[in-house]
C-alpha positions as CSV (number, residue, x, y, z in Angstrom):
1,X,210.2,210.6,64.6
2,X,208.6,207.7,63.1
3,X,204.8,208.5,62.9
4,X,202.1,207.0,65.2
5,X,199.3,204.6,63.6
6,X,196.1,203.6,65.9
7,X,194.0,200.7,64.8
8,X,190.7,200.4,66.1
9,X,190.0,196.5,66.2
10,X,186.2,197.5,66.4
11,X,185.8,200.3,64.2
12,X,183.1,201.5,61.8
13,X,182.9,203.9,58.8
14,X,183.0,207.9,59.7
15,X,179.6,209.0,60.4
16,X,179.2,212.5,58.7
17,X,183.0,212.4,58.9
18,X,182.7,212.2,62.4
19,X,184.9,208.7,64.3
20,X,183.7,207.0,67.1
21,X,185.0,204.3,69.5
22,X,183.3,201.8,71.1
23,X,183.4,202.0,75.3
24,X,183.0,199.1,77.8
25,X,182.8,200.7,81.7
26,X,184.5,197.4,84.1
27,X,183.5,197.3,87.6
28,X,185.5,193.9,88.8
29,X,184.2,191.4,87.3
30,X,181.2,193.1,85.7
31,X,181.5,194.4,82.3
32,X,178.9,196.7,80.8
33,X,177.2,196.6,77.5
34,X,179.8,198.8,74.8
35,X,178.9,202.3,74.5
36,X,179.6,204.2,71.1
37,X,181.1,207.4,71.9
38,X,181.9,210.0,69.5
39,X,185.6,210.7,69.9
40,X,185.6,214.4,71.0
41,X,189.4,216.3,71.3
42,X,188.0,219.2,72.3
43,X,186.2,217.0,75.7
44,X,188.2,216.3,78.4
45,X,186.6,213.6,80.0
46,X,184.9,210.1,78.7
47,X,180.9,211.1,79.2
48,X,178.6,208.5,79.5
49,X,174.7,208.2,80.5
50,X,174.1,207.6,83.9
51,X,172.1,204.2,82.8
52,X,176.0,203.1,81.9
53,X,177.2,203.4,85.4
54,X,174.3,201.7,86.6
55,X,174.5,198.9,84.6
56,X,177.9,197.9,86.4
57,X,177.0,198.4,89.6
58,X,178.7,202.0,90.2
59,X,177.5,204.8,91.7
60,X,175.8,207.8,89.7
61,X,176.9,210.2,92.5
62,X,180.5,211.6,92.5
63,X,182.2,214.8,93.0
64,X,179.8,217.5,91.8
65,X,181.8,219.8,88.9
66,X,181.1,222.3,86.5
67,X,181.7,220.9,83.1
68,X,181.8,223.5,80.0
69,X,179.9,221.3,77.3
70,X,178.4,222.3,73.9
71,X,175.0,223.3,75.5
72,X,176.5,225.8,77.9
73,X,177.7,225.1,81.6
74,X,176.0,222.4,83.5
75,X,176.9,220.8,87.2
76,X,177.3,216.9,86.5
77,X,179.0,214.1,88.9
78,X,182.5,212.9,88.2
79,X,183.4,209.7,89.2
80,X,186.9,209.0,89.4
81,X,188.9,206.1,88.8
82,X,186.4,204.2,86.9
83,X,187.8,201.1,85.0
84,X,186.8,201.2,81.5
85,X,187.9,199.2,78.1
86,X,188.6,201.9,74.8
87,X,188.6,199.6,71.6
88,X,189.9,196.6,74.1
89,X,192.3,198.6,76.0
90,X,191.7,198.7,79.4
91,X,192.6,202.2,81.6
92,X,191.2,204.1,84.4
93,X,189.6,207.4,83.9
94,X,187.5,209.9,85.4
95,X,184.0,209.5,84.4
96,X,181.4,212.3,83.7
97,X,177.9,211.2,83.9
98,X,175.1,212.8,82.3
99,X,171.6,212.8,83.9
100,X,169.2,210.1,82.7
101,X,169.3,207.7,80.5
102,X,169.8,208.9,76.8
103,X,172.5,211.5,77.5
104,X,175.2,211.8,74.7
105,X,178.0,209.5,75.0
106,X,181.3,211.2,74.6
107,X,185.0,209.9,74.6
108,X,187.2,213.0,75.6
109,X,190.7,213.9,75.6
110,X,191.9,212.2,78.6
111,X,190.3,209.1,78.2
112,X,191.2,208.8,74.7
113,X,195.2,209.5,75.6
114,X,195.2,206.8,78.6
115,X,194.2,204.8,75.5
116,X,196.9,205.3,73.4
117,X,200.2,206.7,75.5
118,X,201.8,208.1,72.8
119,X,204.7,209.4,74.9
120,X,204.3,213.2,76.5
121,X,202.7,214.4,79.7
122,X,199.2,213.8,79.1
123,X,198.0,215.2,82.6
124,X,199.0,218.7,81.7
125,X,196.4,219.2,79.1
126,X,193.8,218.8,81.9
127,X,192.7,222.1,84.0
128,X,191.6,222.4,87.2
């Protein structure tokens, strides 16, 4: 198997060894301001500020779930089948929005694989 190598046309240094990605959210014609989102494996969603949604014209109410994050368990809104570009690629993804303006902007496992397709069944590392 010949190994896999992802560029990121926009990238930066590590921060604390820590790589981010920059994030555009697409709503038709309307493109957002990018959004750098610390690229988070153990996430499964992209998680974005509510503020980002906004921007584009989208709603900042969803479905209601309850996400597992770092800080403990929280109910945010998911909306799904948001359009966003990942370093220039463009996919669809659900989209977790945090409350506020300033929340943390995270690009999870889903997101980040609907980026890349590297070739398994991304949709079974998702639960339910």
């Amino acid at each position: 198997m010949t190994p896999v190598t992802v560029v990121y046309a926009n990238r930066r240094a590590y921060d604390k060894g820590r790589p981010y990605a920059w994030v555009v959210l697409v709503n038709g014609i309307v493109a957002g301001r990018p959004k750098e989102c610390l690229v988070d494996t153990g996430a499964d969603y992209l998680q974005l500020p509510e503020i980002a949604a906004r921007e584009v014209g989208l709603p900042v109410t969803g479905t209601l779930r309850t996400v597992a994050t770092a800080s403990g368990v929280v109910t945010l809104n998911v909306l799904s089948g948001v359009v966003a570009e990942i370093e220039g690629h463009r996919v669809t993804v659900d989209l977790v929005l945090t409350p506020g303006d300033d929340g943390p902007a995270i690009l999870g496992r889903q997101a980040l694989l609907s980026a890349l397709e590297v070739g398994f069944n991304r949709r079974e590392w998702l639960w339910t």
